[in-house]
C-alpha distance (Angstrom), angle and dihedral (degrees) to the residues before:
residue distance angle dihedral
X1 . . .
X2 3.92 . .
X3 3.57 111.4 .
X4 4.01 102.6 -126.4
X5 3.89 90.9 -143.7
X6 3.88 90.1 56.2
X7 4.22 87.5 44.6
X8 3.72 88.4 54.2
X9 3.89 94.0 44.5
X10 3.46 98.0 53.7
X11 3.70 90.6 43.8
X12 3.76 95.4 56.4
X13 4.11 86.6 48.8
X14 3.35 93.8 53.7
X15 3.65 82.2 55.2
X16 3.50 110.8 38.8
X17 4.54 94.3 31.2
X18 3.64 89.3 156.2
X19 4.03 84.7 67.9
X20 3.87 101.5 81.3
X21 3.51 114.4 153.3
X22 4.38 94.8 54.0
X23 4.11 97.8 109.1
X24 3.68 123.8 -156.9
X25 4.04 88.4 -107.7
X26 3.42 91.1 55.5
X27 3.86 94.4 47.2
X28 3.45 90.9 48.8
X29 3.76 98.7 48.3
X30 3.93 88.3 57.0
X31 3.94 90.4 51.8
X32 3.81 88.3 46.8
X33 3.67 87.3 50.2
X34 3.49 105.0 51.0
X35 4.08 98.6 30.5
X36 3.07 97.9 -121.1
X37 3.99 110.1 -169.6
X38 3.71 109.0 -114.5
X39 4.00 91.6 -133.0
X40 3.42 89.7 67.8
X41 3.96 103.7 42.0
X42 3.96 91.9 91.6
X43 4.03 94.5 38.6
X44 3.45 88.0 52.9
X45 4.20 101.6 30.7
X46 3.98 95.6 122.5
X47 3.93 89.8 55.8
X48 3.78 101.4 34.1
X49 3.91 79.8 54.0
X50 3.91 99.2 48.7
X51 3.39 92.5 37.8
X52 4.06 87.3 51.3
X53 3.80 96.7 49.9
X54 3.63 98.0 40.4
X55 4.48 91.2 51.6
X56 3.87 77.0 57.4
X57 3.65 97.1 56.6
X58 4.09 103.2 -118.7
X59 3.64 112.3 166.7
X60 3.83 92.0 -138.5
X61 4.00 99.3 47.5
X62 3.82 80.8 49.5
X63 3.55 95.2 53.8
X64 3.69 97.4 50.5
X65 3.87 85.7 38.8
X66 3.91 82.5 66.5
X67 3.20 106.4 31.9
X68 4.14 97.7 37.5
X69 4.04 95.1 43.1
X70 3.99 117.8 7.6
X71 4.10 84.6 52.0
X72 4.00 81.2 78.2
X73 3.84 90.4 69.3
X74 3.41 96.6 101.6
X75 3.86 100.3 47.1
X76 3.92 92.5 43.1
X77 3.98 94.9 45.8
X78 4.16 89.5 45.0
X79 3.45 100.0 117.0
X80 4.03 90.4 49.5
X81 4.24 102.7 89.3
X82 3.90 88.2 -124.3
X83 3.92 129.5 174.6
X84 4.33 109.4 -136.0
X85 3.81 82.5 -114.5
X86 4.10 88.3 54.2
X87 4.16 88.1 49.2
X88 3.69 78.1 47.7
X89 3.46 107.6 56.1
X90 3.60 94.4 41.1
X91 4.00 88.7 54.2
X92 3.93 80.0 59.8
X93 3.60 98.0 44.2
X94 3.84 86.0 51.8
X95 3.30 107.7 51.4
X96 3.87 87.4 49.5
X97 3.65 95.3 55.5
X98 3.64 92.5 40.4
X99 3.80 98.6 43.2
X100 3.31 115.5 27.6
X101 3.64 131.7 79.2
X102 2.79 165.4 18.0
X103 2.59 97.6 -31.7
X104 3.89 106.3 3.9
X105 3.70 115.9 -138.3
X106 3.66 99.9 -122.0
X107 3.72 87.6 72.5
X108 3.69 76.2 81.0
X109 3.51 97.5 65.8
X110 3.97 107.8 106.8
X111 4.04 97.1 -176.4
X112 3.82 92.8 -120.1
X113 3.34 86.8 143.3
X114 4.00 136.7 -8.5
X115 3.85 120.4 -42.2
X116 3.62 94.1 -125.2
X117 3.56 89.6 55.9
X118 3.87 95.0 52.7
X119 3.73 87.5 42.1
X120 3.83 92.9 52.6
X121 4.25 89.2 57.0
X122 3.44 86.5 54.7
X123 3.90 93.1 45.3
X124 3.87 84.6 57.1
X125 3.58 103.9 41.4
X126 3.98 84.8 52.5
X127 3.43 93.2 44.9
X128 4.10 94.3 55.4
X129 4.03 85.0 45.8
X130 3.65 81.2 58.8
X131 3.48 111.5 38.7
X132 3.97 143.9 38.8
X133 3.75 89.6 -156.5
X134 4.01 121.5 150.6
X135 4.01 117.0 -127.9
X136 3.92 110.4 -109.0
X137 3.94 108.9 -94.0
X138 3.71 95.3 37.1
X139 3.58 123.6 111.9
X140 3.93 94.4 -144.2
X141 3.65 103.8 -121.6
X142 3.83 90.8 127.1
X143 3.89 86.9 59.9
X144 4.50 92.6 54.4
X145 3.69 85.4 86.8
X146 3.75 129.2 43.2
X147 3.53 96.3 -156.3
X148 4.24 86.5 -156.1
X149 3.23 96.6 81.7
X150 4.08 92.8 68.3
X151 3.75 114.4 68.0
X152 4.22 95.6 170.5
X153 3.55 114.9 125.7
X154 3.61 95.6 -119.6
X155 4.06 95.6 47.4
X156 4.04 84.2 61.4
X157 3.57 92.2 42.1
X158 4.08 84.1 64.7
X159 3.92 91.3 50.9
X160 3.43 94.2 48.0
X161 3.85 94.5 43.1
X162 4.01 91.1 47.9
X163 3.99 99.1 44.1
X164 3.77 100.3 19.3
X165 3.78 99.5 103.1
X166 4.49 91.8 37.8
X167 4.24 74.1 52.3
X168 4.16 88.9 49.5
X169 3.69 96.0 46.3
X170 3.67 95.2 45.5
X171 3.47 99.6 50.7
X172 3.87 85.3 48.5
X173 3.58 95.0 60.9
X174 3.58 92.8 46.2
X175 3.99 89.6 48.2
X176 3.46 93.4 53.9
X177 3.94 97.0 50.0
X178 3.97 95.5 54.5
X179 3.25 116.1 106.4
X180 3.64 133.5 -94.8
X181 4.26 98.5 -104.6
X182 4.06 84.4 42.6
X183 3.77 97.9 48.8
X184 4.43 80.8 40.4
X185 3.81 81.3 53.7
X186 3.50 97.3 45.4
X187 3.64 94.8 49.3
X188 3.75 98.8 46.7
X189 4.01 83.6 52.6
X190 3.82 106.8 46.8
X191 4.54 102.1 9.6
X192 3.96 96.8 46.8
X193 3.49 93.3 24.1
X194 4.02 91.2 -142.3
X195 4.15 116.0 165.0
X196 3.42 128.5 -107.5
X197 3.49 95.7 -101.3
X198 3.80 94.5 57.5
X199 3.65 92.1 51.2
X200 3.48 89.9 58.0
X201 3.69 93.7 49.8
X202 4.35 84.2 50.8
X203 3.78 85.4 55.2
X204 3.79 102.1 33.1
X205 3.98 95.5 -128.0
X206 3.59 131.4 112.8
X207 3.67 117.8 -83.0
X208 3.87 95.3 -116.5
X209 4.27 81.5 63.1
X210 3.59 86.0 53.9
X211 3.62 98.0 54.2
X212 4.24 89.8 42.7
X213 4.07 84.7 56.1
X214 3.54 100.5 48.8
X215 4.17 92.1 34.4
X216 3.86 85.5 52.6
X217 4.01 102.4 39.1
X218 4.31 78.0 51.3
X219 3.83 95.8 52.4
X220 3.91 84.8 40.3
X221 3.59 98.2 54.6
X222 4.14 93.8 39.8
X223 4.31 81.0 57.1
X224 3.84 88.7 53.5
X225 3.55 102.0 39.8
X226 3.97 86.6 43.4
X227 3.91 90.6 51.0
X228 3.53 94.8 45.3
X229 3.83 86.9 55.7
X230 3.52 97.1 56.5
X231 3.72 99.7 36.5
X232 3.53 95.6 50.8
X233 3.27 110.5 38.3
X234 3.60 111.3 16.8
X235 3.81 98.5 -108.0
X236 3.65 107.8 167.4
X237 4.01 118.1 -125.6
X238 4.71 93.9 -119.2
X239 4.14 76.4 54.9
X240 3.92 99.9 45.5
X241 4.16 87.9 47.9
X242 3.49 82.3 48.7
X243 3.69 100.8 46.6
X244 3.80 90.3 46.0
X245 4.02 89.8 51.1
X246 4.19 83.9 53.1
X247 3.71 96.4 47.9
X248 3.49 105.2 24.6
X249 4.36 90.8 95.5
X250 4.08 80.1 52.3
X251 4.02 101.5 50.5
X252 3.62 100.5 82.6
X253 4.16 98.4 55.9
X254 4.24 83.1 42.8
X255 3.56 80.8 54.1
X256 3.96 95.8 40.4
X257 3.89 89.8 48.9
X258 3.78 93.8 44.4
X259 3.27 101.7 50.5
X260 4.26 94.7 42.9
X261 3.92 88.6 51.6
X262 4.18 86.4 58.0
């Protein structure tokens, strides 16, 4: 019987053949790492593959990583008002985050769906770190007030109150699109309530791998919900941090009450 792993590396070198010095170990160390479901590894081989050689550091997979994927900055970021030095410095800001180690983020990418796609929510979430720009159309009334600089009870109270249920509704979307062993993961943690240590014994890994996949399916969903915001309805990036700041004590029973109604 094929071994899926192998299918899906010699898929991505076919694709990538100016990558030569990726071995299979390597590749299948990364896959190991991030659990990556084995009925995606061949729909997802080209990725899986980049992604694997670039988490290793090869000049050439980070080359095409840059010139393949983060060349999209421009067209994903076009509704940010954004100087070419701006596009810039993000492109910098990315490819250390993404890159560099140890360990490098990318590691993080589980191929539930493309790589450019997970590298675009990252290209957003960095680019409202960055920036207190205004989404094109808006008139920028959201942006008078930074609500940041108010830490009373009551000025929070306001965020939440105004933004709360765009906050509910994105996070329900992006709930409902994880994928099975992350919602699974999810559930153990915050539904049954089980420790660390016996989700690791569920999944076989050490407990430290537990805590990575839950830490990173958190900081993935917090990107999503975060781009959603802005995207969709023009919430500025000063009000997201704010919103988050507001909310943030709430997330987990949203979470706990999401995931036990699926």
């Amino acid at each position: 019987m094929n071994d899926p792993a192998k299918v899906s590396f010699d898929l991505g070198r076919a694709r990538w053949p100016s990558i030569r010095n990726l071995t299979y170990d390597a590749f299948r160390s990364y896959v190991d790492d991030a659990a990556i479901d084995a009925d995606v590894l061949s729909a997802r081989a080209a990725d899986i593959y980049l992604a694997a050689a670039a988490a290793t550091g090869d000049a050439e997979a980070v080359k095409l990583f840059d010139g393949e994927i983060l060349a999209e900055l421009p067209r994903w970021l076009t509704r940010l008002h954004l100087a070419p030095h701006q596009l810039d410095e993000i492109r910098q800001l990315l490819r250390a985050k993404l890159l560099v180690g140890p360990p490098p983020k990318i590691r993080q990418y589980r191929a539930d769906g493309p790589l450019g796609a997970w590298v675009r929510v990252a290209a957003v979430r960095t680019a409202l770190d960055l920036c207190d720009a205004t989404p094109i159309g808006r008139d920028g009334d959201l942006d008078r007030v930074d609500p940041l600089v108010a830490a009373l009870d009551p000025e929070r109270a306001l965020v939440r109150n105004e933004y709360g249920p765009l906050f509910e509704t994105a996070l329900r979307d992006v709930v409902a699109q994880l994928t099975k062993r992350d919602r699974n993961l999810l559930r153990f943690h915050y539904v049954s309530g089980l420790s660390l240590d016996a989700i690791a014994r569920i999944y076989h890994v050490h407990r430290a791998t537990a805590v990575r996949w839950l830490a990173a399916i958190r900081d993935d969903m917090e990107a999503a919900v975060s781009a959603r915001l802005w995207q969709d309805h023009g919430v500025s990036p000063s009000q997201i941090r704010s919103l988050w700041n507001a909310v943030r004590s709430d997330v987990d029973v949203s979470l706990s009450r999401l995931l036990g109604a699926g």
